[in-house]
N, C-alpha and C positions, 0 to 999 in steps of 0.2 A: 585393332585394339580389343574385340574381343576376347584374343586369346590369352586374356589375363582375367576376364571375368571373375569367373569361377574360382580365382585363389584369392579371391579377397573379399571382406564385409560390403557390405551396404556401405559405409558409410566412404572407404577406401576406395570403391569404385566412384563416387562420387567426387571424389578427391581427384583421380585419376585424371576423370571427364573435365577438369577443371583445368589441370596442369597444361592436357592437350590441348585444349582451347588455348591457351595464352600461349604454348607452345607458336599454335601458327596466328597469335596474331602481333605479340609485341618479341621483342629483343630481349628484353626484361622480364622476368614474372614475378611478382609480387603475389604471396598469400597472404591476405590477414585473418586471421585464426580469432573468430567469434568466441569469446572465451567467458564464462560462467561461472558459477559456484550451485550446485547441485546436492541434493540429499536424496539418498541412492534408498534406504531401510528403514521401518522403524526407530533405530538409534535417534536420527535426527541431524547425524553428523554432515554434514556441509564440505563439499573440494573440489577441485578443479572438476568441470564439465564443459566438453567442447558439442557444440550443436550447428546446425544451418538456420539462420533466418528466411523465412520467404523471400519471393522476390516485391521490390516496391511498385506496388499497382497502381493502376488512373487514380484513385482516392484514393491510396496512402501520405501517408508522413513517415517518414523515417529520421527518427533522431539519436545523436550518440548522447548514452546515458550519461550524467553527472554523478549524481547523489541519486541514493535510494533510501526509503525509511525499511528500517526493521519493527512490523507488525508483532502485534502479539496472534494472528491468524499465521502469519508465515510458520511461528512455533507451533501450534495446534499442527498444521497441513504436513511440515517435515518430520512429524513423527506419527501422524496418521491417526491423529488422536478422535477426528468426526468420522474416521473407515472412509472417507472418498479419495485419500492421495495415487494418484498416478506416478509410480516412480519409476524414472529418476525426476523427481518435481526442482523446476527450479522458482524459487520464492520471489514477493517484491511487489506491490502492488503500487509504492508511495515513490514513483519516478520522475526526477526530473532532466531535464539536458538541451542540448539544442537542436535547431533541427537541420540537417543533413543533408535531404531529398525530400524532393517532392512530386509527384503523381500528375498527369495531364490536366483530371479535372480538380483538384487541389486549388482553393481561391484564398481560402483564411491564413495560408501560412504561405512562409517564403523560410527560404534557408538563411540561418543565422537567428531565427525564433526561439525568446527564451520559451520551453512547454512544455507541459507536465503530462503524468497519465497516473489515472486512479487505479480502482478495482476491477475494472472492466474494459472490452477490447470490441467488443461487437455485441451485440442484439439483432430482433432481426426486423428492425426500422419500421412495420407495416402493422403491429397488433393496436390495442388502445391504448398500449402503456409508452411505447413507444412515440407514438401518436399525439401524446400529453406531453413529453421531455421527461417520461416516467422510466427508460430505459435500463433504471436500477432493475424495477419491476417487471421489466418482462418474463417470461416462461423459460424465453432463448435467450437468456441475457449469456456471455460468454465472458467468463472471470481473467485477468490478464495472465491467469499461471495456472497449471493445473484442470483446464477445460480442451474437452475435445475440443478440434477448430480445424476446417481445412484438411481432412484428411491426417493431419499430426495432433500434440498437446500443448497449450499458449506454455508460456517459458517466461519468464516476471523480468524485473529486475534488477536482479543480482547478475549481470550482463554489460555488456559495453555498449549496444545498442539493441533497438526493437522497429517493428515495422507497425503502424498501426493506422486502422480508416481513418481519415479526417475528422469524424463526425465525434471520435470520444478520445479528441485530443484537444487539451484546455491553452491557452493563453497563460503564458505566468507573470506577476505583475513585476516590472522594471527595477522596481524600487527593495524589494524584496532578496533577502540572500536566497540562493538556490538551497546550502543546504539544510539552512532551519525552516525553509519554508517547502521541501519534500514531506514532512509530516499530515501537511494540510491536505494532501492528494486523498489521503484515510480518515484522520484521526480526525480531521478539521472538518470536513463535511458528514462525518459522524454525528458529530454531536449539533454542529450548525443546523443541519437537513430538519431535525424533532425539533428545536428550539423556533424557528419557522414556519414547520407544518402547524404545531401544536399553538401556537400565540405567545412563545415565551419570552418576548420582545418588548414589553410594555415598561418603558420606564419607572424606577421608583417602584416598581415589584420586587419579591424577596425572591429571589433564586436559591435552591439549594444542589450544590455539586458532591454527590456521592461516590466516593473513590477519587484519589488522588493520583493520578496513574498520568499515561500518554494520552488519554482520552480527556479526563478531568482535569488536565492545567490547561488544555483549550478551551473548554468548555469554561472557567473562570476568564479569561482574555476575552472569549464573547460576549461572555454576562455584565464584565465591567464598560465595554466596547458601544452594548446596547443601554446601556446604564441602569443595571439593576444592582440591586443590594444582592452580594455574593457570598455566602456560609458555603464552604467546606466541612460538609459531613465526614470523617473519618475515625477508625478506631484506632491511630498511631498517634499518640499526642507526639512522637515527635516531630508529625511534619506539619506541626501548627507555627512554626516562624515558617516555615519555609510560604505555606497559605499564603500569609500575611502580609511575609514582608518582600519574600522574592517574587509570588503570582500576583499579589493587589487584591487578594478579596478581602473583603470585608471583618469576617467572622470565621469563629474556627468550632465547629462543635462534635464535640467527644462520643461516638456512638456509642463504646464501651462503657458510656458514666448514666448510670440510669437514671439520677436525677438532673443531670443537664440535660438529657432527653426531654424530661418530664416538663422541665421548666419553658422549653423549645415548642410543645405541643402545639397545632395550631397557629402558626406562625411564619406559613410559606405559601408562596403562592405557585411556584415550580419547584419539582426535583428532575434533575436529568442523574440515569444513575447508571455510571460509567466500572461498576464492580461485579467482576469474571468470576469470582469466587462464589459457592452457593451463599446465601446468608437471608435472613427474615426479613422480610417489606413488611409486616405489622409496626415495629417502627419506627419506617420510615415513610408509611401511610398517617400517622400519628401526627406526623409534623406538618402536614397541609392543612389548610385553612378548608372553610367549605368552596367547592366549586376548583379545589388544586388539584393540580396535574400530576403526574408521574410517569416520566418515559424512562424506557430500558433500552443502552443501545448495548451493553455488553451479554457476553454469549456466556453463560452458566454451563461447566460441561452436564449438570445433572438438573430434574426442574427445581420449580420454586414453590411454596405451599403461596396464596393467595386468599388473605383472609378477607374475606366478603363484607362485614359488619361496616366496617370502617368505609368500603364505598359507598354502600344503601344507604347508611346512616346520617354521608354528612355533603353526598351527593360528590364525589372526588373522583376522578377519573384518571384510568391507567392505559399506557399503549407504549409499542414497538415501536424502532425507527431503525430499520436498513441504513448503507449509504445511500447518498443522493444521485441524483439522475444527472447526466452532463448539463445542462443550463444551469440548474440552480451548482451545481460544483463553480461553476464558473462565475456565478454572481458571489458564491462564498468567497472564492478566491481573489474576487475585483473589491469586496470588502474587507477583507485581509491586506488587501494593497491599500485599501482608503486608511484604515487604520492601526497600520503598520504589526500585523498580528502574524507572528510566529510560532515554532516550536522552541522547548528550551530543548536542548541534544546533547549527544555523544556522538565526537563525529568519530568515526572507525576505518581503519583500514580492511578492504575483502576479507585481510587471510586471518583478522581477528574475531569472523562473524562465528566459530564456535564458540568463544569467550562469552560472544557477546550475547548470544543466544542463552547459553547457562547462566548468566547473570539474570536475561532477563524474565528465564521461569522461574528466580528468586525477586521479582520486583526490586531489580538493585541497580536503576537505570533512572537518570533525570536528566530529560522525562521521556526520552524517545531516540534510540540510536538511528545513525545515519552514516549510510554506508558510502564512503568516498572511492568511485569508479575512476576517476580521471585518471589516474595513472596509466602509462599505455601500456596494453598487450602488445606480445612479441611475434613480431612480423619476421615474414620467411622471403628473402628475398634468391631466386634463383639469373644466372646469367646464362642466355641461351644457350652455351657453349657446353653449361652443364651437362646439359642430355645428351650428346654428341659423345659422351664419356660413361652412360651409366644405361643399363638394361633397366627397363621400366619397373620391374619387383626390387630392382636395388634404389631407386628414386622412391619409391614408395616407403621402403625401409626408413628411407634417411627424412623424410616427409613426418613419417610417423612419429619417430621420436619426440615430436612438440605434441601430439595428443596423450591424453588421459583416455577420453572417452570419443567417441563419433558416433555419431546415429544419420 
């Protein structure tokens, strides 16, 4: 067999070593073609990408994808907007599906498990953050797409399946659809995780949700869920029916209106503030009460000015919130199942995700696309009898025609 090395890629050789294996061991050979969707350039553009998955180890899980959420981070990453993309990146943090195989030392799942995977694939189990169930936190935390890992680059997904340790693979609740409830893998312990840390849970409290987006219609589902009075901060009056009547909050108030601002001052006791765009916290510092809170869980491509008076003055406090660590993901998602909490979606087909993608760096999406994988990739079935008829560069030829890409 070496003596075809040398005329073919990486990836073709590998192909090769595969064929001949099944070669001597079955009659049959079956390839299934791990099939993707990839963003190769800055453009951002998204298409067929073929790649290897690891093999499934003592702790793994291995699950075939279902549904995937389309992030507003996948948009940033495929067009290299924070300078870290590794490409060809393949996108997808908000995964759900079942599960397929499982690993020697594997106790928590068994195949046929509905189970999700968030933003993350590995850490490195032994610091203090980890130590806590803080594993968002760690130093080595390992992102599901786009992170060095193993010698290659994690791969999301936008994929038919993935391999992942046991330790940051969630339980998904029974009762719950798979594909409105892939959102919650991101969007949902987003905002849950600060709502949590910070004490925004107290009944009969005012909540205030800033930006109306994929982030902030969960963020009202939790608030009504914990039973807090729920305003929708926004500058669009027109998605004050939608607030109201299709999320259940409460209240709808006008950022854009300076004296409903004015009239507002004072009169909250949280904001979670779920808006990517730059724009002024003076405010929306304005509207807490003394002793209110204010978390930021969206990412600003540029900073924010931070006007001091209003915290000294009235004693008000502001702070971050990352995603969450695998336990508390896990208890979100078992209270998402107690109280039947969703995303509202667009659900899509793979080969719509460039659409769906420029749709959604125009915020023209409610409230969160979700990418439908089930349809099956196309398998390559050979009859041993095949090779008996074909020089192995002409097998490879006819092999290849189902790749786009191989690495």
């Amino acid at each position: 067999m070496n003596e075809f090395l040398p005329h073919f890629e990486d990836g073709r050789v590998k192909l090769l070593i595969v064929v001949c294996q099944c070669f001597k061991a079955d009659r049959m050979i079956r390839i299934d073609l791990l099939q993707c969707w990839a963003a190769r350039d800055t453009s951002g553009y998204l298409s067929p990408f073929h790649f290897t998955r690891r093999e499934n180890e003592a702790d793994d899980v291995t699950l075939k994808i279902l549904y995937c959420g389309v992030c507003h981070t996948d948009l940033h990453t495929i067009k290299n907007e924070w300078g870290v993309t590794n490409y060809p990146v393949v996108p997808g943090h908000e995964i759900v599906g079942v599960v397929t195989k499982v690993g020697s030392n594997v106790t928590k799942f068994m195949k046929g498990d509905r189970v999700g995977v968030g933003v993350m694939v590995d850490s490195c189990k032994e610091c203090e953050c980890c130590q806590h169930d803080m594993e968002n936190h760690c130093p080595q935390h390992i992102f599901t797409y786009n992170s060095p890992h193993k010698g290659t680059t994690t791969r999301g997904g936008y994929s038919d399946f993935v391999v992942v340790h046991q330790r940051y693979v969630l339980h998904f609740p029974y009762n719950l659809p798979l594909d409105a409830g892939a959102p919650l893998l991101c969007a949902g312990i987003t905002v849950h995780s600060p709502m949590m840390y910070y004490g925004m849970t107290e009944p009969g409290k005012h909540f205030g949700v800033a930006g109306l987006g994929g982030l902030g219609h969960v963020a009202i589902k939790f608030g009504k869920a914990f039973g807090l009075k729920v305003t929708v901060i926004s500058s669009s009056p027109s998605k004050e029916s939608e607030a109201i009547d299709v999320l259940g909050a409460d209240s709808f108030l006008l950022s854009s209106d300076p004296e409903k601002m004015k009239a507002a001052t004072g009169t909250m006791d949280y904001i979670i503030d779920t808006i990517s765009a730059v724009h002024p916290l003076g405010p929306l510092l304005d509207l807490l009460k003394v002793n209110g809170k204010l978390a930021f869980v969206a990412l600003p491509g540029d900073p924010l000015q931070l006007p001091v008076f209003p915290l000294v003055g009235r004693r008000k406090f502001i702070g971050g919130s990352y995603f969450g660590g695998i336990k508390e993901t896990q208890d979100m998602l078992d209270f998402c199942g107690k109280h039947n909490i969703t995303a509202n979606i667009e659900l899509i087909k793979m080969d719509e995700i460039n659409t769906a993608v420029e749709r959604l760096s125009k915020a023209d999406v409610k409230y969160r696309f979700v990418i439908d994988i089930q349809n099956p990739y196309p398998r390559v079935t050979f009859r041993r009898s095949f090779f008996q008829h074909f020089h192995v560069s002409t097998l490879l030829s006819q092999v290849s025609q189902y790749f786009v890409d191989v690495e």
